[in-house]
N, CA, C and O of each residue as an XYZ file, in Angstrom:
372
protein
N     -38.910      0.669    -49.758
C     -38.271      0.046    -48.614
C     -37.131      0.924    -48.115
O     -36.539      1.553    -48.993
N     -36.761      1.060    -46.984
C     -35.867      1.664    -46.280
C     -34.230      1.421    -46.851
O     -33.331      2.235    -47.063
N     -34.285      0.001    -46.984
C     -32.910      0.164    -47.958
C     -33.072      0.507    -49.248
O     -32.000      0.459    -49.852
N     -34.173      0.902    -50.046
C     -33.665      1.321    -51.342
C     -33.638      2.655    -50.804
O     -32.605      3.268    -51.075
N     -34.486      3.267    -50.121
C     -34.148      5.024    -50.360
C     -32.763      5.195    -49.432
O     -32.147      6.256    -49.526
N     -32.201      3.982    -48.394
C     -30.399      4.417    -48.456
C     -29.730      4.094    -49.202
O     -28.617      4.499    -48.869
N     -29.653      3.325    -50.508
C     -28.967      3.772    -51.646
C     -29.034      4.348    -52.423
O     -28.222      4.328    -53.348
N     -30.273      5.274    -52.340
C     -30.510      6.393    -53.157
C     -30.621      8.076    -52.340
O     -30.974      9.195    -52.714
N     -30.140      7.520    -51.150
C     -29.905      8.765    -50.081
C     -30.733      9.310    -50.230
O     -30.309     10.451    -50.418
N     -32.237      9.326    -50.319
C     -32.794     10.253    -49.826
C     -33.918     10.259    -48.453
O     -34.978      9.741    -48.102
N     -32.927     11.177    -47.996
C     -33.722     10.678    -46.567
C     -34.760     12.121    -46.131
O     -34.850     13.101    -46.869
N     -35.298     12.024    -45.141
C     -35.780     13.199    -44.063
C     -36.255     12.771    -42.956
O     -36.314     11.552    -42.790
N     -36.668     13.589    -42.021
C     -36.890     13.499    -40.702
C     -38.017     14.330    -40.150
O     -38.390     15.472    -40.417
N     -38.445     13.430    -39.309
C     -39.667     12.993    -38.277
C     -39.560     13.549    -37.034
O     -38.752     13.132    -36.204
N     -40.422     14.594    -36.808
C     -40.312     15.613    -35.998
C     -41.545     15.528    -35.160
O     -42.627     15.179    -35.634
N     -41.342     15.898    -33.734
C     -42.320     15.414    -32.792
C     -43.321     16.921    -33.481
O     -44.525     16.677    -33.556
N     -43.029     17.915    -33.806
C     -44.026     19.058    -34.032
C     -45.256     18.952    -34.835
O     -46.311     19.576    -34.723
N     -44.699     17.489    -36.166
C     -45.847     17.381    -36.846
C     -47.123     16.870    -36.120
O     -48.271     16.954    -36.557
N     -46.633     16.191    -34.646
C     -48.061     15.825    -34.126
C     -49.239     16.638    -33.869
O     -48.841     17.802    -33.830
N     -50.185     16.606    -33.723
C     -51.205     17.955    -33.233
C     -51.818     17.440    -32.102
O     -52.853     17.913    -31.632
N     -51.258     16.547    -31.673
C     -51.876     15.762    -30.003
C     -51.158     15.777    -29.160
O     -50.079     16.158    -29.615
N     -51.068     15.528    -27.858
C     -50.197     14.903    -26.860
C     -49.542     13.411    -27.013
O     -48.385     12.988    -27.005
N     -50.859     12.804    -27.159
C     -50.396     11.136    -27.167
C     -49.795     10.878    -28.350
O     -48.940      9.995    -28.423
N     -50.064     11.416    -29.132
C     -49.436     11.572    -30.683
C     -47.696     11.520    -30.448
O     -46.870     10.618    -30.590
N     -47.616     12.717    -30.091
C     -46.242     13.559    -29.625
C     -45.557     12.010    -29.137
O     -45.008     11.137    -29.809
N     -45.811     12.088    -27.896
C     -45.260     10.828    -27.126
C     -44.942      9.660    -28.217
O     -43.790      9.380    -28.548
N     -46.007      9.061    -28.697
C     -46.025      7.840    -29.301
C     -44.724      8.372    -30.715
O     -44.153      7.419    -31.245
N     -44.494      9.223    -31.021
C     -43.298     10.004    -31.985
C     -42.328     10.003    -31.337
O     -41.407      9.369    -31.853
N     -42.081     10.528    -30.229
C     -40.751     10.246    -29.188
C     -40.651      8.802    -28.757
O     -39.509      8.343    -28.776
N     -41.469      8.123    -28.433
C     -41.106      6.939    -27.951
C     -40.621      6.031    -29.161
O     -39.721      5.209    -28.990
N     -41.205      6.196    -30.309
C     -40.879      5.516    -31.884
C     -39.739      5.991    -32.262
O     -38.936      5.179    -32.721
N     -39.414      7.188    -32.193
C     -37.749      7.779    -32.243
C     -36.676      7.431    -31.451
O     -35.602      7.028    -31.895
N     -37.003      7.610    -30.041
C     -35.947      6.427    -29.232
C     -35.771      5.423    -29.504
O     -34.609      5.156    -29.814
N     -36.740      4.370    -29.542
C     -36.298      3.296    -29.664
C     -35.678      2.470    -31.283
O     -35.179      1.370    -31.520
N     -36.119      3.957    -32.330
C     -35.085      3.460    -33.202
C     -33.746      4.268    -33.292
O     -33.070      3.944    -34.268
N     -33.129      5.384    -32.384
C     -32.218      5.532    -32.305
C     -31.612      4.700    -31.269
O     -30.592      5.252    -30.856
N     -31.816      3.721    -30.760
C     -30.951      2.917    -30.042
C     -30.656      1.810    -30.796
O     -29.565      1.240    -30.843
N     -31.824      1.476    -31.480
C     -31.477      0.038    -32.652
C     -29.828      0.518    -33.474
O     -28.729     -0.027    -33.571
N     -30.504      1.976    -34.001
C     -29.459      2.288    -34.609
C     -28.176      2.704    -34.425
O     -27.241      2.765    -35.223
N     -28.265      3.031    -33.063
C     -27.087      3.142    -32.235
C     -26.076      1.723    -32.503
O     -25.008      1.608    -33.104
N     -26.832      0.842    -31.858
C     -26.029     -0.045    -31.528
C     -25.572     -0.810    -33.057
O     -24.563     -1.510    -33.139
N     -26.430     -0.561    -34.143
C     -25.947     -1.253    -35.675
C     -24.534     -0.155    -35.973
O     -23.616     -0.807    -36.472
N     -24.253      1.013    -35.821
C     -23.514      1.363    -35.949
C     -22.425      1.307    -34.967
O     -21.287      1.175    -35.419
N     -22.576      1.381    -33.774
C     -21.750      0.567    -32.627
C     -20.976     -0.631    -33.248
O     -19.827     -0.987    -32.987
N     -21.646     -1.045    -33.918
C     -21.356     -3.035    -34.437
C     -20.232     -2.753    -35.285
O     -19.073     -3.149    -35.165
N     -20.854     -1.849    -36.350
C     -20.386     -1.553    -37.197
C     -18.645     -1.274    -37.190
O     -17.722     -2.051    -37.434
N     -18.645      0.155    -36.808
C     -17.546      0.696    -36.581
C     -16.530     -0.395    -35.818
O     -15.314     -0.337    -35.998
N     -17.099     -1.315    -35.020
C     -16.049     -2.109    -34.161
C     -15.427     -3.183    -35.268
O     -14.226     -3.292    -35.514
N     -16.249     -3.775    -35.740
C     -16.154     -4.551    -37.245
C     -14.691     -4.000    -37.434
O     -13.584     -4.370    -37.041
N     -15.193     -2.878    -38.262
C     -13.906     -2.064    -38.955
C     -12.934     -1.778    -37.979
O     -11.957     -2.447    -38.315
N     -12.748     -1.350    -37.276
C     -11.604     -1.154    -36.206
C     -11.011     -2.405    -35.835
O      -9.817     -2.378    -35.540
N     -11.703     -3.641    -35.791
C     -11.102     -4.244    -35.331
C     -10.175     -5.290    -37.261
O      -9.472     -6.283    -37.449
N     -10.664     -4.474    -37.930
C     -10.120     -4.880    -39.231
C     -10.083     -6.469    -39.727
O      -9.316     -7.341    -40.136
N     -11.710     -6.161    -39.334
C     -12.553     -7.743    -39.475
C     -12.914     -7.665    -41.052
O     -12.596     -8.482    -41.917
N     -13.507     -6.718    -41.173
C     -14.069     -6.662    -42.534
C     -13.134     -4.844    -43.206
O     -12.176     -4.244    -42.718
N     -13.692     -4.635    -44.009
C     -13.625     -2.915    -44.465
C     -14.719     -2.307    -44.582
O     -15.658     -3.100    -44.514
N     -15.111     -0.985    -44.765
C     -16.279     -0.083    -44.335
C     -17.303     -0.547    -45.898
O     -18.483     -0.870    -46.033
N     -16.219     -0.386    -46.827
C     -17.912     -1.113    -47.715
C     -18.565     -2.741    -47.440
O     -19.764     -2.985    -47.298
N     -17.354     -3.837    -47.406
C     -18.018     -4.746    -47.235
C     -19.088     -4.923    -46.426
O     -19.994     -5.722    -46.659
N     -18.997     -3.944    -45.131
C     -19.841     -4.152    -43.623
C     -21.156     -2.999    -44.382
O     -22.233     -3.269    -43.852
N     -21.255     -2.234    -45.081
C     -22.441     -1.913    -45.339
C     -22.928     -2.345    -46.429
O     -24.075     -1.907    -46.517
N     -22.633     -3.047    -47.409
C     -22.874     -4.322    -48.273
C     -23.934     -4.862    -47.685
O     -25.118     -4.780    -48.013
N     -23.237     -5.647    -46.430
C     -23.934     -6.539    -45.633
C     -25.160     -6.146    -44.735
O     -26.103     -6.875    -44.425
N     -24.973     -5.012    -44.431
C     -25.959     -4.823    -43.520
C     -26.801     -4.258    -44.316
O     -27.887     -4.138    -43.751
N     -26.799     -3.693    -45.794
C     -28.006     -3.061    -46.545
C     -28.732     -4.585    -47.478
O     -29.780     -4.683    -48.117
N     -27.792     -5.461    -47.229
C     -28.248     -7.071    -47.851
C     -28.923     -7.420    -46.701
O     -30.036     -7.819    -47.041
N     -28.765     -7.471    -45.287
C     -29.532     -8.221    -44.175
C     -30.715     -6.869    -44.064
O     -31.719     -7.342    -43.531
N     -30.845     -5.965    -44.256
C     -32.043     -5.123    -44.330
C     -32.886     -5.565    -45.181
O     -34.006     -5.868    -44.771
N     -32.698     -5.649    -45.984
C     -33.601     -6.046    -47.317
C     -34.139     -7.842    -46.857
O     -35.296     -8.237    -47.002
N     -33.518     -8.308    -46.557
C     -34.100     -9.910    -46.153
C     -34.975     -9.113    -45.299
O     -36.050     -8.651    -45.680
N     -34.557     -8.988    -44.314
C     -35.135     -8.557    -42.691
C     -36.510     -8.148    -43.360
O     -37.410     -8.982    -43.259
N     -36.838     -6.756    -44.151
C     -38.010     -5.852    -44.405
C     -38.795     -6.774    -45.156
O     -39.973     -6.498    -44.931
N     -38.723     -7.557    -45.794
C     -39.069     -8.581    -46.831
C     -39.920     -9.687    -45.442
O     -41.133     -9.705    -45.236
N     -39.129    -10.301    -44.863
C     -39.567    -10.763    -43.567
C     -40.565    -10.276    -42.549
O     -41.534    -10.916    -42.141
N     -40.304     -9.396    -42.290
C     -41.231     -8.579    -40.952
C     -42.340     -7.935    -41.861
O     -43.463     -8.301    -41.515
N     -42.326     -7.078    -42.926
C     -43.275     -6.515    -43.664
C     -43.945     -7.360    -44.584
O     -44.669     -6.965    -45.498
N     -43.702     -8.425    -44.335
C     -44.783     -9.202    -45.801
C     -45.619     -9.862    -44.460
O     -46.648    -10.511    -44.648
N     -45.314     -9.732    -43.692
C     -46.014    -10.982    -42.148
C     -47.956    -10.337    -42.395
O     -48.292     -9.154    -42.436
N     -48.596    -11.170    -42.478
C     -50.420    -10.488    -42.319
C     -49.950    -10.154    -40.234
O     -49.258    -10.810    -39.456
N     -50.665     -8.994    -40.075
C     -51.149     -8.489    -38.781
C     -51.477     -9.385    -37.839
O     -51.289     -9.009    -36.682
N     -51.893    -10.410    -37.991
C     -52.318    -11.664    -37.144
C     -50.780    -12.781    -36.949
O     -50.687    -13.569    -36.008
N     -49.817    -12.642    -37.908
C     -48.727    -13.525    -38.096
C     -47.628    -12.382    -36.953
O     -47.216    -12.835    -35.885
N     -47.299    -10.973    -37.382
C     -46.437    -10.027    -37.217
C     -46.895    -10.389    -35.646
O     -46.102    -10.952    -34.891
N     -48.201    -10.027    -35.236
C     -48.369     -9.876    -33.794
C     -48.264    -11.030    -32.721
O     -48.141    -10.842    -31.511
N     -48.364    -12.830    -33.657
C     -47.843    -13.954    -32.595
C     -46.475    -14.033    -32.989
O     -45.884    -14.556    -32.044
N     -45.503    -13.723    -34.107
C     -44.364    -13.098    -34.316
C     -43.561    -12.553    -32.957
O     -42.635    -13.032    -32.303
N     -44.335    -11.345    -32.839
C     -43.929    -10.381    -31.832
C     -43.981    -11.110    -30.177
O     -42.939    -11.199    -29.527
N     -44.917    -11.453    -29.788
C     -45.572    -12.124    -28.321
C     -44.109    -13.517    -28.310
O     -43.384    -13.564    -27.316
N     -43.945    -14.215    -29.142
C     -42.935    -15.105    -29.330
C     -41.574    -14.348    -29.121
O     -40.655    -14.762    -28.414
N     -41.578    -13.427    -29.688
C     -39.795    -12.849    -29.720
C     -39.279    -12.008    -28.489
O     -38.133    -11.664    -28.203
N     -40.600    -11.761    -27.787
C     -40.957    -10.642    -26.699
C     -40.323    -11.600    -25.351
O     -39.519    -11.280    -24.475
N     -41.094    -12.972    -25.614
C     -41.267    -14.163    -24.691
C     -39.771    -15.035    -24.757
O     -39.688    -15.860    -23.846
N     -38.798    -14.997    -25.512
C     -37.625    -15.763    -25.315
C     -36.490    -14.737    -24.494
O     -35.374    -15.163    -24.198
């Protein structure tokens, strides 16, 4: 799961070159944007948290590596048929 390998830091990165297609490529850029904006804005959150000396910098990633782990547990255990009226519902409010 994504939060255990960030407490065990090991990360790497996803490079549009590994594609060997066009649509490939794209569908890699478009999957990269839109999780650098998720992540934009969790760290956006973040930092304001702390600045505004709501919480301190470990408690707020405590929390957000505790609401990851619910979250992945949630969205990744869903069967393909659940994830996708899931999705059409969350799309639709």
């Amino acid at each position: 799961m994504l939060s255990d390998r960030l407490k065990g830091r090991t990360l790497f990165k996803v490079t549009i070159e590994e594609a060997e297609d066009g649509l490939k490529k794209e569908a890699i850029k478009t999957s990269l944007d839109m999780l650098e904006e998720c992540v934009d804005h969790l760290i956006l959150g973040m930092a304001t948290v702390e600045k505004l000396g709501f919480l301190d910098r470990e408690d707020i990633e405590d929390y957000v590596i505790s609401y990851m782990e619910a979250f992945e547990k949630r969205y990744y255990s869903l069967e393909e048929d659940e994830f996708d009226h899931f999705i059409r519902n969350y799309i639709m409010r």
